[in-house]
C-alpha positions, 0 to 999 in steps of 0.5 A: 705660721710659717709669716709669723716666724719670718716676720719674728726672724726679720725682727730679732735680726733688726734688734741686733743690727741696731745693738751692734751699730750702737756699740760701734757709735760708742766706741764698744767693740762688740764679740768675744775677746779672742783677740790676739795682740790686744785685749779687751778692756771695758769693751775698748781694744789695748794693744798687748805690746808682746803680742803686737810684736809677733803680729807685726813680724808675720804682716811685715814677712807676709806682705813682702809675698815672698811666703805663703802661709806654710813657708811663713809658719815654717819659718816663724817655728825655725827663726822664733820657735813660735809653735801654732 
């Protein structure tokens, strides 16, 4: 019993590994839309321009290395009053 059930186990992930590579190769960006700074629209990212901009604030002051997460989320509520 217990090949059996690896053998369906081993099956189901094949399945899903071929689903996802075919969504890849047709441009579908597989997941849930929880995405902040883009949107997903008939399974192809859009860049929500609003949303992008606090995303390019936060890459820009992290990379500098200057801040940590806790520095950057205290000076993003500070400078933008931007809450989590």
């Amino acid at each position: 019993m217990s090949s059996i059930a690896q053998d369906e186990i081993r099956k189901l992930s094949e399945r899903i590994r071929f689903g996802y590579k075919r969504s890849v190769e047709r441009g579908i960006v597989p997941g849930n839309n929880n995405f902040y700074g883009c949107r997903k629209n008939k399974g192809k990212l859009e860049i929500v321009p609003e949303e992008a901009e606090l995303i390019r604030l936060i890459f820009n002051e992290y990379s500098k290395g200057e801040m940590g997460a806790s520095r950057l989320g205290q000076y993003l509520y500070k400078e933008h009053n931007i809450k989590s």
